[in-house]
C-alpha positions as a Markdown table, in Angstrom:
| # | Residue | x | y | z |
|---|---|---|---|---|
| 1 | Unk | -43.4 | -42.3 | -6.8 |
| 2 | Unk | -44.5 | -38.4 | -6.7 |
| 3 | Unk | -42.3 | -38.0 | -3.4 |
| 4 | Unk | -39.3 | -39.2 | -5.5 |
| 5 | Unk | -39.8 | -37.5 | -8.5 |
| 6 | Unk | -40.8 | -34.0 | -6.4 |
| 7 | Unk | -36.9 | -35.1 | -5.1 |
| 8 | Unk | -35.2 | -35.4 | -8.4 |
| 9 | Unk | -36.8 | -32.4 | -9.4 |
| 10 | Unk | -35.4 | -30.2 | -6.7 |
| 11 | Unk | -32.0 | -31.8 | -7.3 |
| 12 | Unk | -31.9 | -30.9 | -10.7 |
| 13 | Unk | -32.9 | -27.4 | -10.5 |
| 14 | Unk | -30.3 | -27.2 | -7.8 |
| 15 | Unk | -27.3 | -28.4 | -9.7 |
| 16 | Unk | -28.9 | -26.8 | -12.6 |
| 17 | Unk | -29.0 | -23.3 | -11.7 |
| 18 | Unk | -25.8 | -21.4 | -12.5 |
| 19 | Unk | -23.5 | -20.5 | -9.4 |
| 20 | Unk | -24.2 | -17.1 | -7.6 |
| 21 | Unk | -21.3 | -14.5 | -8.1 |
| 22 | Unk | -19.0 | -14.7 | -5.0 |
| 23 | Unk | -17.3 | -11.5 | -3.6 |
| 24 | Unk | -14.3 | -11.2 | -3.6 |
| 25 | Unk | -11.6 | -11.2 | -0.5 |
| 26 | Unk | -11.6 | -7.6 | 0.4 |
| 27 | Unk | -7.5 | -8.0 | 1.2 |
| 28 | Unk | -7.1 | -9.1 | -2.5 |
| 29 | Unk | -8.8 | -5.6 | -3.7 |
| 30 | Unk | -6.6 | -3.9 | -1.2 |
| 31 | Unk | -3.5 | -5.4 | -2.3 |
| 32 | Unk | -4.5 | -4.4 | -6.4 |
| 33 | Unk | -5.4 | -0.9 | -5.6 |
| 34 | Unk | -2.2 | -0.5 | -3.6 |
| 35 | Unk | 0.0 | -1.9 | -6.7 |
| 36 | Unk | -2.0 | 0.2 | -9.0 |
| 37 | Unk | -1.9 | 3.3 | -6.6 |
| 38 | Unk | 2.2 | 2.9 | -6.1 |
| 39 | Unk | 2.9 | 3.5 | -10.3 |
| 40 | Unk | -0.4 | 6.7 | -9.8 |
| 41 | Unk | 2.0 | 8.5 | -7.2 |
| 42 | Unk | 5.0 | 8.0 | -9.0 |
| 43 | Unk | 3.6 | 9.2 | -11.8 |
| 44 | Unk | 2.6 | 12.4 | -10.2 |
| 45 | Unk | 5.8 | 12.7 | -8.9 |
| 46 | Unk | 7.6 | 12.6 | -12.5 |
| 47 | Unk | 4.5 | 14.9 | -13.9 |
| 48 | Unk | 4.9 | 17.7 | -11.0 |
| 49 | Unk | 9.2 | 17.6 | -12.4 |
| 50 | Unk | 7.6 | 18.0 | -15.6 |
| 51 | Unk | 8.9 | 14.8 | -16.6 |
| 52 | Unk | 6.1 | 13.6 | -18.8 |
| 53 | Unk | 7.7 | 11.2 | -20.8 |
| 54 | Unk | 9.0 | 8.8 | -18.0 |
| 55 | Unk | 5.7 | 9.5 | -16.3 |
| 56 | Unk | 4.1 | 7.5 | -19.1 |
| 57 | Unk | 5.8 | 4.5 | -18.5 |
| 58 | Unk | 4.3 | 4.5 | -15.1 |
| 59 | Unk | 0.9 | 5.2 | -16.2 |
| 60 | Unk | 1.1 | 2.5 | -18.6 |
| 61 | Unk | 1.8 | -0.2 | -15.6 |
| 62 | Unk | -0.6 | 1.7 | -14.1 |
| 63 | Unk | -3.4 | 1.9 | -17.0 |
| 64 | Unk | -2.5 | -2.5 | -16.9 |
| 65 | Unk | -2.9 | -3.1 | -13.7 |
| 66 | Unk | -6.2 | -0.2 | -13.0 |
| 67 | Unk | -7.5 | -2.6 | -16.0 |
| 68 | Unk | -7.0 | -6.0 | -14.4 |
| 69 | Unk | -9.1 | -4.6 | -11.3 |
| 70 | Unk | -11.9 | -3.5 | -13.8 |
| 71 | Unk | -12.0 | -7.3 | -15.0 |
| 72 | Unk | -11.6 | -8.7 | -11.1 |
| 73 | Unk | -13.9 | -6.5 | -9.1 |
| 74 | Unk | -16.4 | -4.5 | -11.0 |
| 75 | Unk | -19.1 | -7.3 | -11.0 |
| 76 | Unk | -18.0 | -9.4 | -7.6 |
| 77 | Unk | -17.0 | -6.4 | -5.0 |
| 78 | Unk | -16.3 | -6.8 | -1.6 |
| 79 | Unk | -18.9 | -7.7 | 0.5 |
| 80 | Unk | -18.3 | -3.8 | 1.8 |
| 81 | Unk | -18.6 | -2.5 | -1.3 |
| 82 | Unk | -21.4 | -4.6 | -2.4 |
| 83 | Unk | -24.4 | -2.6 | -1.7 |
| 84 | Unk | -22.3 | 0.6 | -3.1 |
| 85 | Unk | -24.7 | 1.9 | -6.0 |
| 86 | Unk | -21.5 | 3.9 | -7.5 |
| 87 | Unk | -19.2 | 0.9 | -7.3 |
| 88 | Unk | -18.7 | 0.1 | -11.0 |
| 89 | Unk | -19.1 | 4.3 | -12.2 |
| 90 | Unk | -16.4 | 4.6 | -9.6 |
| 91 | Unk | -13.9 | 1.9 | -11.1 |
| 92 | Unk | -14.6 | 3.2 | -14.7 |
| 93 | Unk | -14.4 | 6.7 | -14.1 |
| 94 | Unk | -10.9 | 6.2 | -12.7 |
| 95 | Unk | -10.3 | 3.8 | -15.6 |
| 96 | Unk | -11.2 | 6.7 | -18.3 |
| 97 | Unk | -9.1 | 9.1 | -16.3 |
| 98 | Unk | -5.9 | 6.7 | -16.2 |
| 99 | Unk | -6.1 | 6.9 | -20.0 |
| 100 | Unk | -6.2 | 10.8 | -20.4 |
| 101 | Unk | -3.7 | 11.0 | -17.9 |
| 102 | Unk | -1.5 | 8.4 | -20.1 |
| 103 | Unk | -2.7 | 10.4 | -23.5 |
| 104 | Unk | -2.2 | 14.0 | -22.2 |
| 105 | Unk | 1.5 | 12.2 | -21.0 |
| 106 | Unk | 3.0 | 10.2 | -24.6 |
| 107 | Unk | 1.9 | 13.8 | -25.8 |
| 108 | Unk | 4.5 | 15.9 | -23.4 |
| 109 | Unk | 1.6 | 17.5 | -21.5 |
| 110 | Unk | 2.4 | 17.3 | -18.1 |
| 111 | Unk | -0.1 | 19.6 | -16.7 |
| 112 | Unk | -3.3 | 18.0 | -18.7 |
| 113 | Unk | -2.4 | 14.7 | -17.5 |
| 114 | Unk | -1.8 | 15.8 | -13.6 |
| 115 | Unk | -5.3 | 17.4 | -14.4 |
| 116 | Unk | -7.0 | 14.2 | -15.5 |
| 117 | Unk | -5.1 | 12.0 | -12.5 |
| 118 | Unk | -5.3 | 14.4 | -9.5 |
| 119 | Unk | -8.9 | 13.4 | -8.4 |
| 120 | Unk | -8.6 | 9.8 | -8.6 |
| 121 | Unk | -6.8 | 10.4 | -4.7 |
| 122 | Unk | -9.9 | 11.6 | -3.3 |
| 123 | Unk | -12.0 | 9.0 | -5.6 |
| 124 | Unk | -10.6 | 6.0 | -4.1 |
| 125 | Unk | -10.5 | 7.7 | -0.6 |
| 126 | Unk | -14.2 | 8.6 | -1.3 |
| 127 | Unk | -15.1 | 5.7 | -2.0 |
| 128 | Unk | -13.7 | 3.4 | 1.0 |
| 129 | Unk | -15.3 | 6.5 | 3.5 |
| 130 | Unk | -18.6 | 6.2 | 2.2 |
| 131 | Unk | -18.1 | 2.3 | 2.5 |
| 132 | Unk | -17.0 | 2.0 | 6.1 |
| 133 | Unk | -13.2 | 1.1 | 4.9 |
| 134 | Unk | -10.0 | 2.4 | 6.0 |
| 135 | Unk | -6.5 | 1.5 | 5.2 |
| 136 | Unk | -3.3 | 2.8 | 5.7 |
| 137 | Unk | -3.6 | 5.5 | 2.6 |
| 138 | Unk | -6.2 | 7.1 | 4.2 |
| 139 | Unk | -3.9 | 7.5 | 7.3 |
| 140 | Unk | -1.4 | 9.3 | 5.3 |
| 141 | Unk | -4.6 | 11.3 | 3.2 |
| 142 | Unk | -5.8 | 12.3 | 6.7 |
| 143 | Unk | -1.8 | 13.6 | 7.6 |
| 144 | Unk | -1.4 | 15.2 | 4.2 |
| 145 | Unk | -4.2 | 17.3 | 4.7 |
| 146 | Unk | -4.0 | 18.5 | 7.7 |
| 147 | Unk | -0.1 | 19.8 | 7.1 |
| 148 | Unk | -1.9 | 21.7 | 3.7 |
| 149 | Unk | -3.7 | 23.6 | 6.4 |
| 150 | Unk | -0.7 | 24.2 | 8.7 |
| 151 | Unk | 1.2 | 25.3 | 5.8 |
| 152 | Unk | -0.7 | 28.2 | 4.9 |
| 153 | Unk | 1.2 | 29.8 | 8.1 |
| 154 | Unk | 4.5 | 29.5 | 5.9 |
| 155 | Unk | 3.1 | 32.7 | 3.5 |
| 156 | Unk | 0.6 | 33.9 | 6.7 |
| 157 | Unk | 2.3 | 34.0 | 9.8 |
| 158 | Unk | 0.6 | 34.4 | 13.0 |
| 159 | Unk | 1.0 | 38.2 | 15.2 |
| 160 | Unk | 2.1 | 36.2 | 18.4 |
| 161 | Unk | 0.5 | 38.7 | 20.3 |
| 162 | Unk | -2.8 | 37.7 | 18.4 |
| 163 | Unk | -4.2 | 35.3 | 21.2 |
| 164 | Unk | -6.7 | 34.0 | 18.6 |
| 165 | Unk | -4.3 | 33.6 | 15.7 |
| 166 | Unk | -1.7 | 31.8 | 18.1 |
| 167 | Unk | -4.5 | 29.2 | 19.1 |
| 168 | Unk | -5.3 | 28.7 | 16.0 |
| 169 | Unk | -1.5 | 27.6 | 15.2 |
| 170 | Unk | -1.4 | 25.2 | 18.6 |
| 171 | Unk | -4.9 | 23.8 | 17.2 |
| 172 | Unk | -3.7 | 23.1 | 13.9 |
| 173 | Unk | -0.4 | 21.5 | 15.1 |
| 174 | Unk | -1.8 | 19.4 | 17.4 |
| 175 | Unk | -4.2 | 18.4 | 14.5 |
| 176 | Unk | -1.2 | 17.5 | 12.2 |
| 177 | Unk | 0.8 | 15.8 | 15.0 |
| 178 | Unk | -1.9 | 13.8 | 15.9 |
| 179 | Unk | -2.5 | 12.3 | 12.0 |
| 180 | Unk | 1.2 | 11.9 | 11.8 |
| 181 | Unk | 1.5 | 9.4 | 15.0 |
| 182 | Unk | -1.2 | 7.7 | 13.3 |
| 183 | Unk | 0.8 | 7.3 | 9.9 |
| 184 | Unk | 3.3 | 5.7 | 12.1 |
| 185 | Unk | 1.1 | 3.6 | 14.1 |
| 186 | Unk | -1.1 | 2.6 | 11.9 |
| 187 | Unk | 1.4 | 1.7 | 9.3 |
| 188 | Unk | 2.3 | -1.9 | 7.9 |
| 189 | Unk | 4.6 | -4.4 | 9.1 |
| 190 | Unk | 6.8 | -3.7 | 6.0 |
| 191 | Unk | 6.5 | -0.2 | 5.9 |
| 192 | Unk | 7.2 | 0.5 | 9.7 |
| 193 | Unk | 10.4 | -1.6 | 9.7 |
| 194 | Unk | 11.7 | 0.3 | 6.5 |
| 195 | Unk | 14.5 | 2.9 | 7.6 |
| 196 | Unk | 13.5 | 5.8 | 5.4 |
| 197 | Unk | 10.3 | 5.7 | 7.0 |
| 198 | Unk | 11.1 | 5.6 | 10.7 |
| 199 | Unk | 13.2 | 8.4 | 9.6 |
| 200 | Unk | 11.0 | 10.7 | 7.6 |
| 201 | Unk | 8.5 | 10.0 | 10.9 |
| 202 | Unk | 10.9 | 10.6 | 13.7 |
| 203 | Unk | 12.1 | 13.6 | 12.2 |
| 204 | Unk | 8.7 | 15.3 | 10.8 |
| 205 | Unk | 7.3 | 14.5 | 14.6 |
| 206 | Unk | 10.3 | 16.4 | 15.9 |
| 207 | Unk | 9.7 | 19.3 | 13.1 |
| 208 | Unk | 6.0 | 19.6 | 14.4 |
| 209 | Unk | 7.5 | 19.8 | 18.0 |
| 210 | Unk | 9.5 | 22.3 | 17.8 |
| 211 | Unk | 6.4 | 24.4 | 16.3 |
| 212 | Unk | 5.9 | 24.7 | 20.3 |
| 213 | Unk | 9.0 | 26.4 | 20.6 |
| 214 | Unk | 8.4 | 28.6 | 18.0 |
| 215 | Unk | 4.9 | 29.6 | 19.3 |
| 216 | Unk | 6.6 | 30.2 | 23.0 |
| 217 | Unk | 9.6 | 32.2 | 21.9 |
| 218 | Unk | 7.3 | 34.0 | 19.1 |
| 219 | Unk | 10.0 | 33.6 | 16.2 |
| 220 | Unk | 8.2 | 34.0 | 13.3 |
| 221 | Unk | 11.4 | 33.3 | 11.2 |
| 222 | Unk | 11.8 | 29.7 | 13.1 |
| 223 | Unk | 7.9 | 28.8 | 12.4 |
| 224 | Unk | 8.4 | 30.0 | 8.4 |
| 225 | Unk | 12.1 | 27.4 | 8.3 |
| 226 | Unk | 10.1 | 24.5 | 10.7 |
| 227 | Unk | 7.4 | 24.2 | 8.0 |
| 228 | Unk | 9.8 | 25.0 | 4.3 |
| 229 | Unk | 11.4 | 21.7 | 5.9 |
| 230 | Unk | 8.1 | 19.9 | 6.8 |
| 231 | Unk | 6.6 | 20.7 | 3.4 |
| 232 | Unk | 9.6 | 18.4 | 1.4 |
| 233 | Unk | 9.0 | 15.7 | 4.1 |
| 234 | Unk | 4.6 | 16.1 | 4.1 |
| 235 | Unk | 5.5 | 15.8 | -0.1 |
| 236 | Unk | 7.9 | 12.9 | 0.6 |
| 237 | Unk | 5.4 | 10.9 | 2.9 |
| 238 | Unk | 2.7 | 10.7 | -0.3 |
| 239 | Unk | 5.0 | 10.3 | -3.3 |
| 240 | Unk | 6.9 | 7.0 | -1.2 |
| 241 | Unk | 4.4 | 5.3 | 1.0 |
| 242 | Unk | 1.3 | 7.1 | 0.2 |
């Protein structure tokens, strides 16, 4: 009679207890974030043409969406973002900062609300680095920043007969180059079958090769046109598939 009652009792408690929180599907966070992100850069895009007004709209979408994630994730992360002790300041920081963004933009202000949006980039990149996660934004984060260095040649050329300052160039186009094939490799399905990208890849992989030929025929005026051009297509890369 003990034995069966002990058994009842462990059965109770069992069905009893309330259900642990499950995780959620790491692709499903993925896919939110990338929704959320797409209205972000087009955003930035209006803000930087000092289009604040239209920029609003997209923060709004953005604001709803950054909202539902809030509601979805901040108490059931990804199992690899589980044992992240800034998980939830993370989601509400960028929460807070969608809403200044949206504020600064009903209000005209372009430049206060590119102020409050521009860190949330390196926040979410930040936050899938120190979490082991990578995805195909952090391809074109890794690209993006490396062309930022290689542009500073555009207002500091190299003296060609500088053999330091020349290596310097090789090394930081061979840099770029590299993070640009990995854009392209590392892309999705959707995005690698899209014209406009196969496009704006072919051709800013061709830009960064003829950097070579600039460097060998030491024409300072060809390296200063090679990287105006790459600069519009480096800008182009974030603002569409970012």
């Amino acid at each position: 009679m003990r034995k069966l009652f002990f058994v009842c009792a462990i059965l109770f408690f069992t069905t009893a207890s309330p259900p642990a929180a499950r995780s959620a599907p790491v692709h499903e966070f993925n896919e939110a974030v990338a929704a959320a992100y797409g209205f972000y850069r087009e955003a930035f895009f209006l803000l930087r043409a000092g289009n604040a007004q239209v920029a609003s709209l997209e923060l709004e979408e953005m604001a709803e969406h950054w909202g539902v994630i809030v509601k979805r994730f901040a108490d059931s992360p990804p199992d690899i973002f589980s044992t992240d002790s800034a998980w939830k300041k993370t989601l509400a920081e960028i929460n807070e900062r969608i809403a200044q963004g949206l504020e600064a933009a009903i209000a005209g202000n372009a430049k206060a609300a590119s102020k409050a949006l521009e860190p949330i980039r390196k926040m979410l990149s930040d936050l899938r680095r120190r979490n082991g996660a990578v995805i195909f934004s952090d391809y074109v984060d890794r690209a993006n920043a490396a062309f930022a260095k290689l542009y500073e040649f555009r207002k500091n050329p190299p003296d060609f007969d500088a053999v330091e300052q020349v290596d310097q160039l090789r090394q930081i186009t061979a840099v770029t180059a590299y993070w640009y094939e990995q854009v392209r490799e590392n892309a999705p399905k959707a995005t690698a079958h899209d014209p406009e990208f196969k496009r704006l890849m072919d051709d800013s992989l061709h830009s960064l090769s003829r950097i070579w030929v600039a460097i060998a025929s030491k024409k300072e005026a060809n390296l200063i046109s090679i990287l105006r051009g790459l600069h519009s297509s480096d800008r182009i890369l974030f603002f569409r598939f970012g």
